[in-house]
N, C-alpha and C positions, 0 to 999 in steps of 0.2 A: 366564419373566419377560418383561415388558413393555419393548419401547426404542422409541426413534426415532430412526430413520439419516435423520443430517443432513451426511452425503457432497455428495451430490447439492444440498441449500439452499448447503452449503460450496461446489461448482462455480461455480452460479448468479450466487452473491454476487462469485467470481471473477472472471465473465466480465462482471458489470455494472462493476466496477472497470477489466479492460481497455480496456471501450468508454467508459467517464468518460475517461480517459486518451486515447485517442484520435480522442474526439468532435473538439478543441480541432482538432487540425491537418486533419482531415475535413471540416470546417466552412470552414476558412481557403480547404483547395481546394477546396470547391465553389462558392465567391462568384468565388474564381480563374477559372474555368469559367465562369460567370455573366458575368463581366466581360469576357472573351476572347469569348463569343459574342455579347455585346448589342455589345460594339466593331466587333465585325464587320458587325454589322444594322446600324450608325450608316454604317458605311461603307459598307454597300448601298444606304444611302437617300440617299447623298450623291454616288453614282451614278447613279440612276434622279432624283434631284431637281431633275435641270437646270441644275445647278450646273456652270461648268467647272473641271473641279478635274482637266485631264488628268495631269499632273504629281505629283499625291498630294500638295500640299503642305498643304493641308486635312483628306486623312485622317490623316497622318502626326502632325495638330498633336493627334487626339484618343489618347486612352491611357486604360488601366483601371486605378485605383486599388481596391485590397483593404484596409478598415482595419487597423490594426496589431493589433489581437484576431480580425480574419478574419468581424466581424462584418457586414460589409457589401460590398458590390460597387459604383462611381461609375465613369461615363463623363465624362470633360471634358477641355479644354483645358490640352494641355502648359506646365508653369510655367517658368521661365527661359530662355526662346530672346529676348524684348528686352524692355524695360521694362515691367515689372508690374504693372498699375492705367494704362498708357497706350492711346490709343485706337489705339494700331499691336501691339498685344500679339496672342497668338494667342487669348488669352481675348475682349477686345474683337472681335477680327476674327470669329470663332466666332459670335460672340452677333449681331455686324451680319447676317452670313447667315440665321442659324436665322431672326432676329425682322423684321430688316428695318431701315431707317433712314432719318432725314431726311434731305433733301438740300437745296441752295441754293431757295431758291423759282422755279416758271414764271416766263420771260420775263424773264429780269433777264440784262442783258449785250448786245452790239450781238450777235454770230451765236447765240442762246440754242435752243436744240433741248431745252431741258426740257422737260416737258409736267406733271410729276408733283410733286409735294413730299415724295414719299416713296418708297421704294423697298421693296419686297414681301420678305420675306423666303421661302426655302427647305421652311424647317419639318422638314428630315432631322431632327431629335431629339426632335420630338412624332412622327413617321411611326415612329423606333426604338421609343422607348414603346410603341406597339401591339403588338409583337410581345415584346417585351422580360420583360412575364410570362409569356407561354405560357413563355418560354424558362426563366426563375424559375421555374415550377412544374415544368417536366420535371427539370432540374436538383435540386432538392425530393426529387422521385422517389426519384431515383437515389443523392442523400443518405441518405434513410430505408432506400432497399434495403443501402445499405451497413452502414449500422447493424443492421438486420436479421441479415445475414450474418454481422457481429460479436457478435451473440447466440449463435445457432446455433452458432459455432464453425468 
């Protein structure tokens, strides 16, 4: 007589079910991971930037947020240390650096030693960026190897 042993499609089907199951939180730590090492590149480049930040009170303001599905990995500026939407907040102060700002206009005042109306920003978070995918796709990697590995068994 004729059969087919469906043991083995029975395993398979098993082991796609355990890895459904554990994609969800695999995923969450690997943007984890993502986010902890691109936080770190922002704070390299906010060392090598020119900036004086001896103190850390500029790298300390940045932090890595993981959405609450684990869908994503963000770098930015820490929220409640003083008023929020003011231009003394660590989000305002952040963004003056990266982008730059105006300032009072040349020559205005009796001792004035301006020169400039504007003031040059940093750019540590465009210089993050450049390196910030390679870091995403090694991370990737290691994601897919894992799932792999949860095929396999």
């Amino acid at each position: 007589m004729q059969s087919v042993d469906m043991t083995k499609l029975k395993r398979l089907d098993g082991d796609f079910e355990h890895v459904l199951r554990e994609i969800p939180g695999a995923r969450m730590k690997m943007h984890e991971r993502i986010g902890i090492a691109v936080r770190n590149e922002v704070s390299a480049q906010i060392n090598v930037s020119g900036l004086d930040d001896s103190r850390g009170k500029i790298k300390n303001w940045q932090e890595h947020f993981v959405g609450s599905l684990g869908g994503y990995a963000a770098i930015r500026a820490v929220r409640g240390l003083g008023p929020s939407g003011y231009n003394d907040s660590p989000g305002a102060i952040t963004n003056y650096l990266e982008n730059g700002h105006r300032i009072r206009p040349p020559g205005q005042g009796k001792r004035s030693r301006v020169t400039h109306s504007y003031v040059n920003g940093y750019h540590f978070y465009e210089a993050a960026r450049e390196t910030a995918d390679a870091i995403a796709y090694a991370e990737a990697e290691k994601y897919a190897d894992e799932i792999a590995d949860m095929l396999e068994g």
